[in-house]
N, C-alpha and C positions, 0 to 999 in steps of 0.2 A: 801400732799396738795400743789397746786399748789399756788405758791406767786403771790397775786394781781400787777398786771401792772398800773404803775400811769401814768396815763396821763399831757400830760404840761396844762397849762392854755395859751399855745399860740395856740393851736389847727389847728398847719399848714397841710395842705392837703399834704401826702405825707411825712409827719415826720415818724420818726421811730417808734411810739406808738404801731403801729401794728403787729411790726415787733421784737422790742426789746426781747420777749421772744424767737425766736426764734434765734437772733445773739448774744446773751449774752452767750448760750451754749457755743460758741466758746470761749471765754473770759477767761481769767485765772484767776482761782480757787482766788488766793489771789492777792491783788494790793494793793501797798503800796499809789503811787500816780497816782490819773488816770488824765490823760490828753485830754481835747478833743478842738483842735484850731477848728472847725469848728460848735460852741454848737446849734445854732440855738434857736427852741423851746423848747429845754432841755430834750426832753426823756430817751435820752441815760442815763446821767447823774444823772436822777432820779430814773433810777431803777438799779442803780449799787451800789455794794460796794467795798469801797474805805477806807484809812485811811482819806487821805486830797482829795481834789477836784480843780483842775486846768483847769478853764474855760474863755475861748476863741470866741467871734467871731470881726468881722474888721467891720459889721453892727453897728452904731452907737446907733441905737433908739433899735435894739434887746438887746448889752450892755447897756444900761439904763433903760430898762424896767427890768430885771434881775435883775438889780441894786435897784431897785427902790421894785420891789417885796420884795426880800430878805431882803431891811430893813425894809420892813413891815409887815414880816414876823412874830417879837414879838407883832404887834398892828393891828392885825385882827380885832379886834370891829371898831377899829377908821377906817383902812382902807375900811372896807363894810359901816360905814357910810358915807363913803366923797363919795364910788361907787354910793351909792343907790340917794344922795344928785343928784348927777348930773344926773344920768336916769331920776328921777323925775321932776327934772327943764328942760331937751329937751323934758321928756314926751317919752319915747321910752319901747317900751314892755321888757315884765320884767314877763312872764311867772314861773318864779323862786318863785315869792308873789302874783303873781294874773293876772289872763289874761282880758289885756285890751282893746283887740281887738274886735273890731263889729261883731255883730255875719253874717249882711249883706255882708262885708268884705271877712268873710270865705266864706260863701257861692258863692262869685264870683268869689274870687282869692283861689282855694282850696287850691293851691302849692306856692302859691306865697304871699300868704299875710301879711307878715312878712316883705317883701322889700316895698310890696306900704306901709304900714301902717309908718314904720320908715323911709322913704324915705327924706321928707320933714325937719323932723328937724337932723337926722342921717348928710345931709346937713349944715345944719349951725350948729351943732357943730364943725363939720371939719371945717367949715369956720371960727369960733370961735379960734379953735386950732391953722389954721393956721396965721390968723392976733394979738394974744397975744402971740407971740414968740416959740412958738412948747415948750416950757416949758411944759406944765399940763401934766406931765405920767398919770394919772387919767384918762385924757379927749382921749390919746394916747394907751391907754391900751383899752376905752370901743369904739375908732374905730377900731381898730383892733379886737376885740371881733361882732361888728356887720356890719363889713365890709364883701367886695366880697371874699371868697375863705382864710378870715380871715386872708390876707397877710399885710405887711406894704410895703406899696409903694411909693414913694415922685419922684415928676416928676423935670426937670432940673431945675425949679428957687428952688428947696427944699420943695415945698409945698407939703402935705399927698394927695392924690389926689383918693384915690381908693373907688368906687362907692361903694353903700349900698349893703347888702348882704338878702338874705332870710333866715338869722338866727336870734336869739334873744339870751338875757342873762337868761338863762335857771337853771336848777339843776344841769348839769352838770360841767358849769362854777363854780357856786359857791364848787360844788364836787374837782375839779380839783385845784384851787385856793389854798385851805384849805389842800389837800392832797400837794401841795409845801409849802404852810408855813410852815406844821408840819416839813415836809423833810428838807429843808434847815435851820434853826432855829439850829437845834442838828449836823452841820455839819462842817465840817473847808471847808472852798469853798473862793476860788482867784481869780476874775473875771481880765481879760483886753478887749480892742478892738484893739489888732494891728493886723499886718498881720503873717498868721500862722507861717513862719518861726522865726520871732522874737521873738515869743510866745515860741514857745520851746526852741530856743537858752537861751532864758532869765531863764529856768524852770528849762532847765538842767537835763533833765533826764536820770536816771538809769537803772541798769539790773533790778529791781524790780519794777517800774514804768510799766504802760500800756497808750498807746495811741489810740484814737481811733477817725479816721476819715470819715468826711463824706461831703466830700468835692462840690462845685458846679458839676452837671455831665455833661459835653462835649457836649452830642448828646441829652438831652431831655429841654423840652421846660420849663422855669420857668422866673418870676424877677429875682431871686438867679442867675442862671445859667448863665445870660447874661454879667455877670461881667468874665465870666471863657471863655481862648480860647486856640486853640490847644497849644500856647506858652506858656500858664500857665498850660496845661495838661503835659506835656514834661519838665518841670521844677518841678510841684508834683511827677512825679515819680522816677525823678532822685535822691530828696531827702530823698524820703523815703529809695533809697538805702545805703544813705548815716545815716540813724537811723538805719537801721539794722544794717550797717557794726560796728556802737559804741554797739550791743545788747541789743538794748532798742525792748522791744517788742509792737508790733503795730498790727493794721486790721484797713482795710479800707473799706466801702462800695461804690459801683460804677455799673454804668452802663452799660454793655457791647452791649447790642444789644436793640435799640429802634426804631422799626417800620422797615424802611430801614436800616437806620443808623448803622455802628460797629465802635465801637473806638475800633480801631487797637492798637495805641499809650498804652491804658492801658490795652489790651487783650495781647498782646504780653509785657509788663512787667508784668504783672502777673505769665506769666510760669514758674515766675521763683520763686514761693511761693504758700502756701496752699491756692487753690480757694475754697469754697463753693455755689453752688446755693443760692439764698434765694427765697423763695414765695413772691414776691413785692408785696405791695399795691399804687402804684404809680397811681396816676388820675390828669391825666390834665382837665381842664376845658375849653380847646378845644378839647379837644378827648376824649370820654369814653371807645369807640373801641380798644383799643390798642391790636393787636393781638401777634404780633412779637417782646416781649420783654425779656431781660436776665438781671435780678440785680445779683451782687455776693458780697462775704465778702471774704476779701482776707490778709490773716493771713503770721507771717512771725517767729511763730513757730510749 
């Protein structure tokens, strides 16, 4: 019987979720401590088994909302009432208890009417958020849940800035949510935010240890990504020869061929370790097209 795949409750486009059963194959059999500096929405890390759990990302608001779930993890009732509190006070659809959208609504916006209908106040809670100190993970959690492309995004003065989306807080979400409290609650899990090298020198890991990265990719379009460039490509790979050479075992997931694009830089260090193809489910939300693409998992036993 095939084991259920949990999905995170950040439900980024292009997470591993869809992917996880197929790149875990690769994965060793037993892990004493699994390591992942790059955690994101957390898939990886939720469908793995581990003794301890050592997680990582240098995203401040992704480390806090993590943070933030996981303590709420024992107090699911109180935290679905403080959720449900504030949908009800902007008034935002909430499909999950009852659909409060016009039925004229649907009718005109067939595909869309999820973004006009939350449009208006999905706006000033953000605006809300951003003028009472970016404190409320609450208010932080249900824009990223009804935001565009469900990304977290904050433009240079630091403000959340990413437009409404054509989703809503569905059965899913509350599925997803519940399926991480159970998981993390019965877990030893170590969160930080620094940067991935630090994160492992600090961890120290062994020959029994597994790491698994998933790092910004080079050549495709993302927020995430824009942070990464070839001098940061060219310094991941160097180190990772530098964890293999102490026999700590690792896989990485990456990009190698996007549209035109080839990152050389990590196709040619890869030769020098176990590639696998994977079936990507990568979607930009400026390109649906994508014709010409190669994801791999690249093992270093």
């Amino acid at each position: 019987m095939t084991k259920q795949v949990i999905r995170s409750p950040f439900f980024y486009v292009g997470d591993k979720y869809k992917l996880i059963a197929e790149i875990k194959d690769y994965f060793p059999q037993k892990i004493n401590r699994f390591l992942e500096p790059f955690t994101g929405g957390g898939s990886v890390f939720l469908n793995i088994d581990a003794k301890e759990y050592y997680l990582n990302d240098i995203d401040k608001y992704i480390y806090l909302l993590h943070k933030f779930l996981i303590e709420n993890s024992k107090n699911e009732k109180s935290f679905f009432k403080e959720i449900e509190s504030i949908i009800y006070e902007y008034n935002l659809s909430r499909s999950y208890k009852e659909d409060i959208i016009p039925i004229e609504l649907k009718e005109e916006l067939k595909k869309t009417y999820y973004s006009r209908f939350n449009k208006e106040n999905y706006c000033k809670l953000r605006k809300d958020f951003n003028t009472t100190g970016k404190s409320d993970l609450y208010k932080l959690y249900l824009l990223l849940i009804y935001g565009f492309n469900r990304m977290l995004r904050f433009n240079s003065n630091g403000d959340f800035n990413l437009p409404v989306g054509n989703v809503d807080f569905n059965k899913n979400v509350i599925k997803a949510l519940k399926n991480y409290f159970k998981i993390v609650r019965n877990r030893k899990i170590k969160w930080s935010d620094k940067d991935y090298k630090t994160f492992i020198t600090e961890v120290s890991p062994n020959e029994d240890d597994f790491i698994y990265f998933d790092p910004p990719y080079l050549i495709t379009f993302s927020e995430y990504n824009k942070l990464w460039d070839i001098e940061k490509e060219k310094e991941f790979v160097d180190y990772l020869d530098v964890i293999n050479e102490k026999k700590v075992k690792f896989a990485v997931s990456n990009v190698i061929i996007y549209k035109q694009k080839i990152n050389i830089i990590f196709k040619d260090w890869a030769a020098k370790y176990n590639t696998y193809p994977i079936q990507s489910n990568y979607i930009s939300y400026h390109d649906n097209s994508i014709k010409n693409f190669k994801e791999v998992l690249v093992t270093n036993y």
